[in-house]
mmCIF file of the N, C-alpha and C atoms, coordinates in Angstrom:
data_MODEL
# 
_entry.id   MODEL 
# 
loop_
_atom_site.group_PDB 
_atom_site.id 
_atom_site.type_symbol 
_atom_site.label_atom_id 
_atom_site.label_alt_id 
_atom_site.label_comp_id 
_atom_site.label_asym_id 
_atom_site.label_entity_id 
_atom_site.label_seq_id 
_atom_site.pdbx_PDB_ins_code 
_atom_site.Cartn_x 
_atom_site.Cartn_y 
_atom_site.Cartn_z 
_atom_site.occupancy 
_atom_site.B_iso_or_equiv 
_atom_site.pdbx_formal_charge 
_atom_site.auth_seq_id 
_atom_site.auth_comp_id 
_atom_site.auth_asym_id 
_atom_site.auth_atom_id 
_atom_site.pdbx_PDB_model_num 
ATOM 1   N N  . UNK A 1 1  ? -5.336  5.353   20.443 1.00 0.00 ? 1  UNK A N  1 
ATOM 2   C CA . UNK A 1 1  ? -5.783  4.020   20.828 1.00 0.00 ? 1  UNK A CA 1 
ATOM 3   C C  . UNK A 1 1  ? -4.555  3.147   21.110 1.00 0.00 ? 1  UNK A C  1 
ATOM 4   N N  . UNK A 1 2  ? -4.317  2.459   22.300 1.00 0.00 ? 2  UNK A N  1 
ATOM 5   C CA . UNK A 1 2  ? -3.122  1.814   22.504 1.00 0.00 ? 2  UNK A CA 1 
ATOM 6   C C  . UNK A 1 2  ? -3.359  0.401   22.009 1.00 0.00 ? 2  UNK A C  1 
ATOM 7   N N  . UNK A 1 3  ? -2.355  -0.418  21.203 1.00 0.00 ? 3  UNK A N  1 
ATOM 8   C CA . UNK A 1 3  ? -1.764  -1.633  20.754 1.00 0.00 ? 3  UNK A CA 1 
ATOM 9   C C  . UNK A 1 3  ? -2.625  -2.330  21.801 1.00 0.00 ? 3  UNK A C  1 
ATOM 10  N N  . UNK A 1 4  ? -3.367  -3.556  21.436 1.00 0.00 ? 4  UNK A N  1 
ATOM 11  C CA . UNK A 1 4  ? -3.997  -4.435  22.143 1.00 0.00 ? 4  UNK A CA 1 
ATOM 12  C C  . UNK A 1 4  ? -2.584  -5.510  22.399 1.00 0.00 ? 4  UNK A C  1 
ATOM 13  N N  . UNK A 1 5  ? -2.906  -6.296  23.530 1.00 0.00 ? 5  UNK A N  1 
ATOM 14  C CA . UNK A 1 5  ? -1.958  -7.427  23.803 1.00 0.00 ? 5  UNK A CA 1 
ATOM 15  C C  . UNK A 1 5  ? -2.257  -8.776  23.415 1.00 0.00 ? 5  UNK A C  1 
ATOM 16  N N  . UNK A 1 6  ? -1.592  -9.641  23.161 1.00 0.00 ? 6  UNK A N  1 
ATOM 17  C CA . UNK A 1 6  ? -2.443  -11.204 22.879 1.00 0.00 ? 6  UNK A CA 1 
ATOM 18  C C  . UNK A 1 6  ? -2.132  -11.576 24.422 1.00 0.00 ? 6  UNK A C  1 
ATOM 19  N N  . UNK A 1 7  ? -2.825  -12.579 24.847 1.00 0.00 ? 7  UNK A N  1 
ATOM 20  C CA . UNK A 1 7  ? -2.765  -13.173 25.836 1.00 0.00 ? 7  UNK A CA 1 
ATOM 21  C C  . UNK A 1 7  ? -1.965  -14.635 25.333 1.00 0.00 ? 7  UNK A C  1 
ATOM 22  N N  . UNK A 1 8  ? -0.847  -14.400 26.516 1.00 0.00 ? 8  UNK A N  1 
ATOM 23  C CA . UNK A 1 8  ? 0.067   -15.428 25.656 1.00 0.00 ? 8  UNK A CA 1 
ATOM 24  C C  . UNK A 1 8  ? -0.328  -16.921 26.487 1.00 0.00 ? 8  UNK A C  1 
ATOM 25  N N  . UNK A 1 9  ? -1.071  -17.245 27.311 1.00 0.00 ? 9  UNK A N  1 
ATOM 26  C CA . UNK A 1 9  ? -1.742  -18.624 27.444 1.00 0.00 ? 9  UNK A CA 1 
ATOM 27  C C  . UNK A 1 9  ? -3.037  -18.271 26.907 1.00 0.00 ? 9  UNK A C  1 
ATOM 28  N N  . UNK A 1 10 ? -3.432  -17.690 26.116 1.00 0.00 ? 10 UNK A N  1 
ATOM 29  C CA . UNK A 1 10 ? -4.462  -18.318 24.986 1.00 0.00 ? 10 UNK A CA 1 
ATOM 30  C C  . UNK A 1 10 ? -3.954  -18.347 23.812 1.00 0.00 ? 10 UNK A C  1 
ATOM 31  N N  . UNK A 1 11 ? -2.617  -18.270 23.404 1.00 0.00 ? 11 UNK A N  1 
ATOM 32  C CA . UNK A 1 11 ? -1.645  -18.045 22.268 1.00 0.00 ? 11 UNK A CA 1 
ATOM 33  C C  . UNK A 1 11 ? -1.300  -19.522 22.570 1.00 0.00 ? 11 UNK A C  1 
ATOM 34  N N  . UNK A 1 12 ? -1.253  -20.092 23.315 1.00 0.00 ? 12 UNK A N  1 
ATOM 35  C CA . UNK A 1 12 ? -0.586  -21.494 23.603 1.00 0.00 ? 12 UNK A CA 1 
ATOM 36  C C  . UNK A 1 12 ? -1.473  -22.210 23.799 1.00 0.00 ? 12 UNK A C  1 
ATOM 37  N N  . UNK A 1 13 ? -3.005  -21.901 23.706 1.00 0.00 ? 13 UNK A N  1 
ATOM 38  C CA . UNK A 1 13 ? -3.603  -22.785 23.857 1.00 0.00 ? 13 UNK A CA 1 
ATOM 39  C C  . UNK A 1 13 ? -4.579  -23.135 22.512 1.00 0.00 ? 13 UNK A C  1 
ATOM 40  N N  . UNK A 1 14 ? -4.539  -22.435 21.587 1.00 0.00 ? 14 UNK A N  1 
ATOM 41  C CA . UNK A 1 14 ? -5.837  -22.357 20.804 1.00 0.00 ? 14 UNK A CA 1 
ATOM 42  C C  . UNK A 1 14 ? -4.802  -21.955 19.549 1.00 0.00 ? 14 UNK A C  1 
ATOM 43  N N  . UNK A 1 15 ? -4.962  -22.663 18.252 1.00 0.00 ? 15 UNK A N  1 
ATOM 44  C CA . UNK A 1 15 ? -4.630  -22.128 16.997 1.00 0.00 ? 15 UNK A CA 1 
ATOM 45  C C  . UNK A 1 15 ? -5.888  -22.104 15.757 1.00 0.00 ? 15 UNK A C  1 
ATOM 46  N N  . UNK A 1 16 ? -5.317  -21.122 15.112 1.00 0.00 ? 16 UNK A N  1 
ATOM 47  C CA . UNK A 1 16 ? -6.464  -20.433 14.305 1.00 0.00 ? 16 UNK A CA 1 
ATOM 48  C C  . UNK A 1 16 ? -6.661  -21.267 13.128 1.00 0.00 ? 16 UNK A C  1 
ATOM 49  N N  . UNK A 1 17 ? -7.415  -21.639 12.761 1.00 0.00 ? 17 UNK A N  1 
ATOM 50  C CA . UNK A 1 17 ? -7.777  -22.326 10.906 1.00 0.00 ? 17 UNK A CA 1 
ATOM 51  C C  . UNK A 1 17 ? -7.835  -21.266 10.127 1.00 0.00 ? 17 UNK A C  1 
ATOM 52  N N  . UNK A 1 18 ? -7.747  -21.740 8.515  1.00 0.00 ? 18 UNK A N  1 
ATOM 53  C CA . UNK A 1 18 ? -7.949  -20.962 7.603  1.00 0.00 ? 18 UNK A CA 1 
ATOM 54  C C  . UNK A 1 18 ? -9.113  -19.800 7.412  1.00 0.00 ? 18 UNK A C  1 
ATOM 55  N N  . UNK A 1 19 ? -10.281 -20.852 8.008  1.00 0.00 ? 19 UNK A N  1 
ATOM 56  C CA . UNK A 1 19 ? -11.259 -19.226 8.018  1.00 0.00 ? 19 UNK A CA 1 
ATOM 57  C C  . UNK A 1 19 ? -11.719 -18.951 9.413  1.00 0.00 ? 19 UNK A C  1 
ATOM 58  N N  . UNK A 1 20 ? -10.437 -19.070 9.993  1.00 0.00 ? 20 UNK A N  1 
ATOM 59  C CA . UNK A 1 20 ? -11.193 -18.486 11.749 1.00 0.00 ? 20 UNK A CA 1 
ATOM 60  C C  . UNK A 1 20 ? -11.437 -18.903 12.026 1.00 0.00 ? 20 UNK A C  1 
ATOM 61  N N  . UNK A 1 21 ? -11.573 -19.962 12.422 1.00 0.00 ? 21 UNK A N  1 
ATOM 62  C CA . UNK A 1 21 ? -12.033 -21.254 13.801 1.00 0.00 ? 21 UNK A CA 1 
ATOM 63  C C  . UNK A 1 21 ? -11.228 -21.229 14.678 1.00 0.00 ? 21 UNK A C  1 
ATOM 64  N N  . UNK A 1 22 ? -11.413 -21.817 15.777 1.00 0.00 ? 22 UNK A N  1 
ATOM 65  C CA . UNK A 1 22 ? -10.121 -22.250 16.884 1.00 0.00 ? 22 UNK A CA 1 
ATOM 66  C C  . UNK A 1 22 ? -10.180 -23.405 16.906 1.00 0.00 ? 22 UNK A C  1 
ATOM 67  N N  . UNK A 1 23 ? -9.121  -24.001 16.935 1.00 0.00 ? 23 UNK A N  1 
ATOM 68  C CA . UNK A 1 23 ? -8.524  -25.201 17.397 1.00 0.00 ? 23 UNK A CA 1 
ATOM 69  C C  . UNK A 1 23 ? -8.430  -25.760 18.628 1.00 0.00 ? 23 UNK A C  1 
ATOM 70  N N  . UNK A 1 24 ? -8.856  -26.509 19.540 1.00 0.00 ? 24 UNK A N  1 
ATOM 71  C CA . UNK A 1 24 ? -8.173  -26.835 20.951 1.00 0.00 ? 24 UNK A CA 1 
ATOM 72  C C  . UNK A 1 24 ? -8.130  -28.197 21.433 1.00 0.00 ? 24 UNK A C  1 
ATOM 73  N N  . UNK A 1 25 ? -7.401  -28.665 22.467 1.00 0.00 ? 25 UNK A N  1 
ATOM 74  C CA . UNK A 1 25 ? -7.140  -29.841 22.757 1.00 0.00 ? 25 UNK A CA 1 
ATOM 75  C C  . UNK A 1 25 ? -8.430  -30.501 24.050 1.00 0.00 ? 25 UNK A C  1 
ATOM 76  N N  . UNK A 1 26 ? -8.574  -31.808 23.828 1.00 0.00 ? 26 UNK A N  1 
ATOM 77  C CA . UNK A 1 26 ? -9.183  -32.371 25.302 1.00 0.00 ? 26 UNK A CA 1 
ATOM 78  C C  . UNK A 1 26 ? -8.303  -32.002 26.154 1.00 0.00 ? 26 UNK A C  1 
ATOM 79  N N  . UNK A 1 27 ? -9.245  -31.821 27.384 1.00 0.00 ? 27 UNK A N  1 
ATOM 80  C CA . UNK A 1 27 ? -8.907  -32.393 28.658 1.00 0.00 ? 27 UNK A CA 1 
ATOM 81  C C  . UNK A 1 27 ? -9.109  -33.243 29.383 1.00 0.00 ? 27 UNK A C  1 
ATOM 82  N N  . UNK A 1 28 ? -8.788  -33.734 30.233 1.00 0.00 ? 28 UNK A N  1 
ATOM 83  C CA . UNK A 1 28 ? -8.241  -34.833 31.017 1.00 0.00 ? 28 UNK A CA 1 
ATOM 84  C C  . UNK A 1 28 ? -7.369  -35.852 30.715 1.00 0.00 ? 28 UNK A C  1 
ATOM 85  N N  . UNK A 1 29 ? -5.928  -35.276 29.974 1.00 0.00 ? 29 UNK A N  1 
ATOM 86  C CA . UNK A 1 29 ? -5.405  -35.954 29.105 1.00 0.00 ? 29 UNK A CA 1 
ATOM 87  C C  . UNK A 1 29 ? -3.872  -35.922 29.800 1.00 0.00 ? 29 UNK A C  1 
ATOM 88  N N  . UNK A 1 30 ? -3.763  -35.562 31.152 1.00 0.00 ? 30 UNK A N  1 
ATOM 89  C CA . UNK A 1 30 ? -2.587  -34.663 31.493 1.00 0.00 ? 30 UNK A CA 1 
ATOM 90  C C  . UNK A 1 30 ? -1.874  -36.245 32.339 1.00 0.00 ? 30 UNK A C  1 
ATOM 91  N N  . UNK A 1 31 ? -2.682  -36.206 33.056 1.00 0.00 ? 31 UNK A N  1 
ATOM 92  C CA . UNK A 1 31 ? -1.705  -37.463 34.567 1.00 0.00 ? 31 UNK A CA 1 
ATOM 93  C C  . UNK A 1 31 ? -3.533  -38.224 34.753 1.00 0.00 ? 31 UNK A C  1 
ATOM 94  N N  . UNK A 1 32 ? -2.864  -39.440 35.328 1.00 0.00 ? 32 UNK A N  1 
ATOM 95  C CA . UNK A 1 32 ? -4.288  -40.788 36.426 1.00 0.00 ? 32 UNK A CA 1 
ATOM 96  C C  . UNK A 1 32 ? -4.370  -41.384 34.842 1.00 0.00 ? 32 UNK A C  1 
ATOM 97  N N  . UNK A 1 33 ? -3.605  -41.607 33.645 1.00 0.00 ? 33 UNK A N  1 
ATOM 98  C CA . UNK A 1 33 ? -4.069  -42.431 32.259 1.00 0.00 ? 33 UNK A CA 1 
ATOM 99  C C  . UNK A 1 33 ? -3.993  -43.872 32.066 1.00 0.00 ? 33 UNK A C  1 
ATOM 100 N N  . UNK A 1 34 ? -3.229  -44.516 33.580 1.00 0.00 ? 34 UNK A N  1 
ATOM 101 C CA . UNK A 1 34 ? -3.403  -45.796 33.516 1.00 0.00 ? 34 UNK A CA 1 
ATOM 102 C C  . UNK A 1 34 ? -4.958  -46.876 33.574 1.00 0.00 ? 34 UNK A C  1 
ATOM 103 N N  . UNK A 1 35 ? -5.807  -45.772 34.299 1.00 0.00 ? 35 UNK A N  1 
ATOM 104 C CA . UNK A 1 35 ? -6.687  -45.817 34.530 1.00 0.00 ? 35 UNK A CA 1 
ATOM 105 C C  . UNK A 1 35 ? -7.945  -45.751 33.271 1.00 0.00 ? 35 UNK A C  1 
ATOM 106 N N  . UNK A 1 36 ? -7.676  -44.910 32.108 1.00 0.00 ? 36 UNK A N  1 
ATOM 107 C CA . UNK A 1 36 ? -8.196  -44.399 31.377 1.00 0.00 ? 36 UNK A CA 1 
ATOM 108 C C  . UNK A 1 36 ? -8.297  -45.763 30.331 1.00 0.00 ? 36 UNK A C  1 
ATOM 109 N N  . UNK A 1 37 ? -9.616  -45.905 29.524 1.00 0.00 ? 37 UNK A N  1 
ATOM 110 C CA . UNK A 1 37 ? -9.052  -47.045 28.170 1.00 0.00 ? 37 UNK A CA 1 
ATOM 111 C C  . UNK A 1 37 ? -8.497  -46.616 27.203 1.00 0.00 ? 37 UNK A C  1 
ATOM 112 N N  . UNK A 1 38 ? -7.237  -47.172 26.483 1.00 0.00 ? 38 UNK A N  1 
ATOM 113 C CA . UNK A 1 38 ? -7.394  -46.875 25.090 1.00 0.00 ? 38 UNK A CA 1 
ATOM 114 C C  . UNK A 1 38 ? -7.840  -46.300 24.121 1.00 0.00 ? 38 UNK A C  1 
ATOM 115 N N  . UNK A 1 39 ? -9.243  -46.414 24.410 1.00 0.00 ? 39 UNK A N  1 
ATOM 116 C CA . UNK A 1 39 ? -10.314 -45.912 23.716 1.00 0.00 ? 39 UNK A CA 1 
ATOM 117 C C  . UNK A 1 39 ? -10.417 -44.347 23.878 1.00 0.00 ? 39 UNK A C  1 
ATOM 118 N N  . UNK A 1 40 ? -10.507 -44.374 25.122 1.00 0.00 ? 40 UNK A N  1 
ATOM 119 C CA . UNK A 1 40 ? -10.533 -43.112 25.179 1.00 0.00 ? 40 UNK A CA 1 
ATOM 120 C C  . UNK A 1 40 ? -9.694  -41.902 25.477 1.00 0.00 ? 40 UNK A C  1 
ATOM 121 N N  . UNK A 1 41 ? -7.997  -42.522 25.309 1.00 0.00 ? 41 UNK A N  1 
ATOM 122 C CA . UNK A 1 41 ? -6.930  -41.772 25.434 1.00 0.00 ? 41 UNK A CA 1 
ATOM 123 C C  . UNK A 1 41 ? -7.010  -41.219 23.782 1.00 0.00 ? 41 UNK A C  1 
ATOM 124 N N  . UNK A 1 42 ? -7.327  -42.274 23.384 1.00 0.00 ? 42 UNK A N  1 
ATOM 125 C CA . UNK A 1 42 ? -7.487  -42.133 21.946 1.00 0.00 ? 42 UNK A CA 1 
ATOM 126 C C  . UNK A 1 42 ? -7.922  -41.025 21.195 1.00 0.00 ? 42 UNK A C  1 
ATOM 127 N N  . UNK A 1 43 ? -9.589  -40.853 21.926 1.00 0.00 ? 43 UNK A N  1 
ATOM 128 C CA . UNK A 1 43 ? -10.490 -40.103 21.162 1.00 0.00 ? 43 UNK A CA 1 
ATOM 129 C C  . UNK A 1 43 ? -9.754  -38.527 22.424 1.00 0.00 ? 43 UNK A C  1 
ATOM 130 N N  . UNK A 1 44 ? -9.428  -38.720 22.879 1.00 0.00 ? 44 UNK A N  1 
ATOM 131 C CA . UNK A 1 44 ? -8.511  -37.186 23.678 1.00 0.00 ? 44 UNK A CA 1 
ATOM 132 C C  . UNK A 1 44 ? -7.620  -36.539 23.140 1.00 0.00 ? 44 UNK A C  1 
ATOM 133 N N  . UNK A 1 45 ? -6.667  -37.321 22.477 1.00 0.00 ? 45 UNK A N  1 
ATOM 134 C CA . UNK A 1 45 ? -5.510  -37.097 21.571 1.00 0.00 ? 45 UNK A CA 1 
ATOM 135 C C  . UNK A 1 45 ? -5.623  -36.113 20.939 1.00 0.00 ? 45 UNK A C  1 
ATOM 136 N N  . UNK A 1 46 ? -7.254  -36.289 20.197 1.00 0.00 ? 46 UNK A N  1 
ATOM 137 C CA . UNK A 1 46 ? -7.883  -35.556 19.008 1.00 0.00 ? 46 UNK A CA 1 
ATOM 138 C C  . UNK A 1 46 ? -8.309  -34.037 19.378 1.00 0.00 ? 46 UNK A C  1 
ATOM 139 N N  . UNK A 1 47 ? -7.495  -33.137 17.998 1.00 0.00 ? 47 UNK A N  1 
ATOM 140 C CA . UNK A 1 47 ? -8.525  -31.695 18.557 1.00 0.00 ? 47 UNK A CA 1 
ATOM 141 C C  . UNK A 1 47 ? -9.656  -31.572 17.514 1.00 0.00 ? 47 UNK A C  1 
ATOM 142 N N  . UNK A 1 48 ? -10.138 -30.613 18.315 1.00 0.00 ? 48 UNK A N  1 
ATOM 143 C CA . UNK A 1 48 ? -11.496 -30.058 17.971 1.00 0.00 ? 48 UNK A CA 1 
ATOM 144 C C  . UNK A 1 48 ? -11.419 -29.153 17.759 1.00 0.00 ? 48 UNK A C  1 
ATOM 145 N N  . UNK A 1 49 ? -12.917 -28.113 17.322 1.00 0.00 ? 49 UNK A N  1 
ATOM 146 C CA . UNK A 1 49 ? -12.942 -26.712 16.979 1.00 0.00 ? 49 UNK A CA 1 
ATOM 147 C C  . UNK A 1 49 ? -13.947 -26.214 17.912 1.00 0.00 ? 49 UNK A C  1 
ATOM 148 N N  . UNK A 1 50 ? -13.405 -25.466 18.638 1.00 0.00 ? 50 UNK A N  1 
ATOM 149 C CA . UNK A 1 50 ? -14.078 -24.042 20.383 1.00 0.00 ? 50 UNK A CA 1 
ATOM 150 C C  . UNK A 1 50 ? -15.579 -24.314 19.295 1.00 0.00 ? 50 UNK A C  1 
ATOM 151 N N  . UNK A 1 51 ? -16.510 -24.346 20.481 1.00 0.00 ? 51 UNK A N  1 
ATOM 152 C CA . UNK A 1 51 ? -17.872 -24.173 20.773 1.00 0.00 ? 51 UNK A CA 1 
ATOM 153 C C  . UNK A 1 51 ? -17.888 -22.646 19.995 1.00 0.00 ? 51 UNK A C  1 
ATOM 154 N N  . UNK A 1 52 ? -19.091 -22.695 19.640 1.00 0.00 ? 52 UNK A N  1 
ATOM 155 C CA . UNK A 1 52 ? -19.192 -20.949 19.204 1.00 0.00 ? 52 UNK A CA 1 
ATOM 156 C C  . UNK A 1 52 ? -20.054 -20.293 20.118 1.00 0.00 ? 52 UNK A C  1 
ATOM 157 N N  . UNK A 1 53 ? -19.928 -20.758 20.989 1.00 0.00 ? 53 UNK A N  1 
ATOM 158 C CA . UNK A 1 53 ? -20.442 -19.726 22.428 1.00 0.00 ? 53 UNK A CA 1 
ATOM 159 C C  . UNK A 1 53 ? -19.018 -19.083 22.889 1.00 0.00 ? 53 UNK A C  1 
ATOM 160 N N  . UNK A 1 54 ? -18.269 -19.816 22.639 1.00 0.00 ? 54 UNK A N  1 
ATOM 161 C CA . UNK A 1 54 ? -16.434 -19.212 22.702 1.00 0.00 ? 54 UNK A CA 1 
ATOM 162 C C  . UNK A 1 54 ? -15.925 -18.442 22.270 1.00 0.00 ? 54 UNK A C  1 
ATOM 163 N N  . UNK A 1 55 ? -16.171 -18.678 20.745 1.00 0.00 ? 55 UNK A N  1 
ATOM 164 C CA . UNK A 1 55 ? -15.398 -17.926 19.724 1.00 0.00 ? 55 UNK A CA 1 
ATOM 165 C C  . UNK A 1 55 ? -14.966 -16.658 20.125 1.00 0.00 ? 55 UNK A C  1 
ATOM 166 N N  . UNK A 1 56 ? -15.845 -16.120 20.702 1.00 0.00 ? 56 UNK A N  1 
ATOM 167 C CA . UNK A 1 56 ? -15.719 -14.043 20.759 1.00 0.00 ? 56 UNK A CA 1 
ATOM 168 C C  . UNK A 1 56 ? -14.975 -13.928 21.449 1.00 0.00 ? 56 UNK A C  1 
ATOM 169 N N  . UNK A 1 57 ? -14.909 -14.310 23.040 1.00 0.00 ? 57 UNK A N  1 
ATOM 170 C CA . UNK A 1 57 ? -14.487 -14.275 23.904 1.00 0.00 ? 57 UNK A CA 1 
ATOM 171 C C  . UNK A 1 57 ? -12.266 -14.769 23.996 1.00 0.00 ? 57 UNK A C  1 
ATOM 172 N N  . UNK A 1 58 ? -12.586 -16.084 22.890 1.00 0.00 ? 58 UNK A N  1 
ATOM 173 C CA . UNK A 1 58 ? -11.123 -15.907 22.323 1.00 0.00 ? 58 UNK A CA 1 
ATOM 174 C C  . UNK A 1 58 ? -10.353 -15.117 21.394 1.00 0.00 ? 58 UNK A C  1 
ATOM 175 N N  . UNK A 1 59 ? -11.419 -14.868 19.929 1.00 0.00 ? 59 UNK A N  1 
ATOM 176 C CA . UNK A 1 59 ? -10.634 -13.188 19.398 1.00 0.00 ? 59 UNK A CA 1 
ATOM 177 C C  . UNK A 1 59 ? -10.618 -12.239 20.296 1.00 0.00 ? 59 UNK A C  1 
ATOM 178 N N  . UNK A 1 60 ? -11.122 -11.870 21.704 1.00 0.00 ? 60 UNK A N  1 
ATOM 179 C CA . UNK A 1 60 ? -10.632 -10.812 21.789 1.00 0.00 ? 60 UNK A CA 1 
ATOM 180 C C  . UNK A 1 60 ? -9.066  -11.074 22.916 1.00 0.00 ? 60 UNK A C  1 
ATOM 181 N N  . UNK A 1 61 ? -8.695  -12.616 22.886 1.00 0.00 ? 61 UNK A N  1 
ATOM 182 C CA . UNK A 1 61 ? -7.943  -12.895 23.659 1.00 0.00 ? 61 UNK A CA 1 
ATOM 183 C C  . UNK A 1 61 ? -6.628  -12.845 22.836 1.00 0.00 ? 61 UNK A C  1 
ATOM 184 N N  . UNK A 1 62 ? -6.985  -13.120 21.250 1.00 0.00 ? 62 UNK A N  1 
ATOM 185 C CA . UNK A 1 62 ? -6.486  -13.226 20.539 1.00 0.00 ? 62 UNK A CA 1 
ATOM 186 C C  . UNK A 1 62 ? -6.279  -12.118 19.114 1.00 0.00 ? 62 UNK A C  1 
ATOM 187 N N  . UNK A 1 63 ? -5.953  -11.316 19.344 1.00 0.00 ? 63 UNK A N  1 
ATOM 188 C CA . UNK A 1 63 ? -6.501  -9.981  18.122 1.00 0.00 ? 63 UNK A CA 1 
ATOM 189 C C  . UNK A 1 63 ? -5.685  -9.888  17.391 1.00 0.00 ? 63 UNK A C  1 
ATOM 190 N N  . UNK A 1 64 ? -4.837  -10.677 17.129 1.00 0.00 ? 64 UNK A N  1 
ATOM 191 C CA . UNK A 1 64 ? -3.516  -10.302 15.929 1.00 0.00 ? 64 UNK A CA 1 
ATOM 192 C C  . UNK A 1 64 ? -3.280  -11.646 15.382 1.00 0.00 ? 64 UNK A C  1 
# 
């Protein structure tokens, strides 16, 4: 059986919690933010934890 690979832009995009969750950032957070309120640069800033319609599809992006 050959060594699986991580995919190294889902290695940069997603970090793991203590019991296996993923971590990830908003988007639309990149460039056009003059435009954007406060408010809601704000609540972008913030990460979250991947949908669990995701999850699978990133361990296997992620296997080590």
């Amino acid at each position: 059986m050959p060594k699986l690979k991580t995919r190294k832009a889902a290695s940069k995009r997603y970090k793991v919690t203590g019991n296996s969750n993923f971590l990830r950032r908003h988007a639309f957070k990149g460039h056009l933010l003059m435009k954007k309120s406060n408010k809601q640069k704000r609540k972008l800033s913030q990460t979250l934890c991947v949908n669990i319609n995701d999850v699978k599809a990133i361990q296997l992006m992620l296997p080590y």
